[in-house]
N, C-alpha and C positions, 0 to 999 in steps of 0.2 A: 740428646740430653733432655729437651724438652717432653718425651714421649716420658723420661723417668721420671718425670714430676709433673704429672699429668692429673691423677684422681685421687682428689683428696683424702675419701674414707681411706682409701685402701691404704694412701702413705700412714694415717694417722694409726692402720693397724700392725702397720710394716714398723715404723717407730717409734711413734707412738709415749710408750710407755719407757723406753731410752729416753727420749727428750722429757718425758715429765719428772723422772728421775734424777736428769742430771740438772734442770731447770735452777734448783733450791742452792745448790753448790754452788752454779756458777752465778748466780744473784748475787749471793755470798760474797765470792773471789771478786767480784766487780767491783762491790763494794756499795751500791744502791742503796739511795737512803731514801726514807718516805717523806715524798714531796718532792722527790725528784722527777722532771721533765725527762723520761726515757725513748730512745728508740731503739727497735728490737730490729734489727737488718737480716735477712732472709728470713722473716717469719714461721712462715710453713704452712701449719695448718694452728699455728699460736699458741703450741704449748706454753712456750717463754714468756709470750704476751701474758695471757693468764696465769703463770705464775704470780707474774712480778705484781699484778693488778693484784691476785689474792693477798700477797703479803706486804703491800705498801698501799695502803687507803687512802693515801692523800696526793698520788702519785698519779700523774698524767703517763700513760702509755701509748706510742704509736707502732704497730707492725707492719711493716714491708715486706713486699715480696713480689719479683715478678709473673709467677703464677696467678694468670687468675682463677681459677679454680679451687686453690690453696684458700685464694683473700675470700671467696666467698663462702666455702666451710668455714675457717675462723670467724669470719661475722656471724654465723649461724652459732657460733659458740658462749657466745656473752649480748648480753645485752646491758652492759655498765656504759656508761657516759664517758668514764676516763681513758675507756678502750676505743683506739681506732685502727682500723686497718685499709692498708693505701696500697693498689698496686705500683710498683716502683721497682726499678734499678739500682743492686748495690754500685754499681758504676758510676752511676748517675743521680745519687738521691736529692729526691725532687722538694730541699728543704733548704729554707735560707741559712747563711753562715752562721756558727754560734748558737744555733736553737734550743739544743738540748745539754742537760746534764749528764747524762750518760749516753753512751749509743754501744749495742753489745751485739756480737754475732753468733750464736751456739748454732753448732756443726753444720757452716755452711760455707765458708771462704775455700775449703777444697773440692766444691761445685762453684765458683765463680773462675769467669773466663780469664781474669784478670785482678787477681786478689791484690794486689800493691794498689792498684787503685781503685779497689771499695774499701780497703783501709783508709787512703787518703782524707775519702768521700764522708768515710766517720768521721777523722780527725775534723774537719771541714767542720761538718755540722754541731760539732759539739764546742759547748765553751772552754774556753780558756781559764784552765783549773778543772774542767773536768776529766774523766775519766773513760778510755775506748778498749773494749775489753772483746775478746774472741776463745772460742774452744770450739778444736778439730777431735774426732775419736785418735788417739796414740796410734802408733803405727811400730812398736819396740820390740813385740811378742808378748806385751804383758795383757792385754787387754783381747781376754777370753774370747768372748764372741767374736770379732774381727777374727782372731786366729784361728778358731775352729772352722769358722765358716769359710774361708779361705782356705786353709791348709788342704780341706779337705775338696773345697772345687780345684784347687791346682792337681790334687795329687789323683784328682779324673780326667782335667784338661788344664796339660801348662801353659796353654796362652791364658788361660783364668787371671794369670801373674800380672798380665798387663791390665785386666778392668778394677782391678783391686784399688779403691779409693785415696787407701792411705799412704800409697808408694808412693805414689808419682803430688802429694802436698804439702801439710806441712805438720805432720802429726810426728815426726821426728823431735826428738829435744833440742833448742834452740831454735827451731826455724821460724818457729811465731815470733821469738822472741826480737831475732833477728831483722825479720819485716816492719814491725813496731818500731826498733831502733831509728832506719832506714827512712820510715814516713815522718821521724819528727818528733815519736814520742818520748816523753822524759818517766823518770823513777819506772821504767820496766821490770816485772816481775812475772814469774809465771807458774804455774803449779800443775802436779797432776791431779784430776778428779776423776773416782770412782764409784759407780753405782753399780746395784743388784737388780736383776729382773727376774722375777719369778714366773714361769712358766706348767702351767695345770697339766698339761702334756707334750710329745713330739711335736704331734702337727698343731699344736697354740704358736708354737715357733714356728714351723714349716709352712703356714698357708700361705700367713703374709708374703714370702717371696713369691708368692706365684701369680699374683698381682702388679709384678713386674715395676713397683716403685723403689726409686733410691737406685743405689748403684747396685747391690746383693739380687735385689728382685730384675732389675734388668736382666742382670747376667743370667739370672736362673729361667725367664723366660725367653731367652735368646740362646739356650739350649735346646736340641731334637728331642723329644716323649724319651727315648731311652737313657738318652744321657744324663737326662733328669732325674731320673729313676735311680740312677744310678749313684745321682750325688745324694738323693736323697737317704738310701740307704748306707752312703758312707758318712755319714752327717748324725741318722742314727743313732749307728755303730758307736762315735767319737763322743758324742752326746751320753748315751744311755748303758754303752759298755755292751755286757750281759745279762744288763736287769732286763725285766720287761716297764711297758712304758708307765708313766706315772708324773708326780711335781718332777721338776728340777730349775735349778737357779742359774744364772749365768752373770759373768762380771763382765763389765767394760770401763776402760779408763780413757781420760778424754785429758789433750793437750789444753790449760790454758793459758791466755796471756792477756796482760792490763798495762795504759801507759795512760801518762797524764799530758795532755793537752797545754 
């Protein structure tokens, strides 16, 4: 696990542009208001962080994560005062009771060892009346990329089925919602969120797996040169049909969920 969240740039080109995408949504769905005391729990490399900094000015932001490699690319990302970045444990967050007004997790609870209690660990640190909110990538078949990228490593190698992120989480409908319940939270609600990524060609999509971050790049570099080859060209195929290569756009949809404190 720790090898898949190891080099910063390379996550940030791996996903980069998904999490900056879905960032605005799920601010949104959170419900974040300016001058709100935030915490962002698995950071990353601080898409989230810097969102929420860019669109709440008067908002204190802190990002966590236990990567340090991750926390020291996002410091190298902003130099605002309101931004901070702390290595930490969602398990464990290293924050006194009631701190914050929000605390939000975008697409990281189905990389924790132990998601019922880095939910808890939100609930903990946030106040009473506020608001703990989380979003996993869906796992339904609606959500394009996961599916194509998938479908198409299983239908090369079907133990592929077993590394696949969003099975074995909780990107299913109900299951955030479910866990939230279960931690404590009240007025639970949850929604799905969709964004587009545009991509300049094949391989703008295909390098970043081979970089080996996230769970996709794992897998693709924990393939032999052939079998690589091999996904890469049914990945193509699935992608581009029989045009030759050029733009193309891809959707993904993400689970979320909010409950009040």
């Amino acid at each position: 696990m720790a090898e898949e969240f190891s080099k910063a740039g390379a996550y940030e080109g791996y996903l980069g542009s998904w999490s900056s995408s879905l960032a605005p949504l799920f601010i949104d769905f959170a419900g974040v208001q300016d001058g709100d005391r935030v915490l962002d729990v698995g950071t990353g490399t601080g898409s989230l962080a810097l969102a929420l900094a860019a669109s709440m000015p008067r908002s204190q932001i802190v990002g966590s994560d236990p990567s340090a490699p991750y926390i020291e690319f996002a410091r190298t990302r902003t130099g605002d005062p309101r931004v901070r970045f702390d290595i930490g444990d969602a398990m464990n967050l290293p924050y006194a009771d009631k701190y914050f007004d929000k605390s939000v997790a975008q697409l990281v609870l189905n990389s924790v060892p132990k998601p019922r209690r880095a939910a808890m660990e939100m609930h903990r640190v946030t106040k009473t009346g506020g608001t703990v909110a989380a979003c996993v990538w869906a796992s339904d078949g609606s959500n394009e990329r996961e599916r194509i990228f998938w479908g198409a490593a299983t239908a090369v190698d079907p133990a592929a089925a077993q590394r696949r992120e969003t099975e074995r989480g909780y990107g299913h409908e109900g299951r955030l919602s479910a866990l939230w319940t279960e931690c404590g939270l009240r007025e639970v609600a949850d929604a799905y969120l969709v964004v587009s990524v545009d991509f300049a060609s094949f391989e703008a999509f295909w390098s970043p797996y081979l970089e080996g971050q996230g769970h996709g790049g794992s897998y693709v570099r924990s393939l032999p040169p052939d079998r690589r080859d091999i996904l890469r060209e049914r990945l193509r195929r699935e992608i581009l049909g029989m045009k030759g290569d050029g733009p193309f756009s891809l959707r993904a949809q993400a689970v979320a969920v909010r409950g009040i404190c």
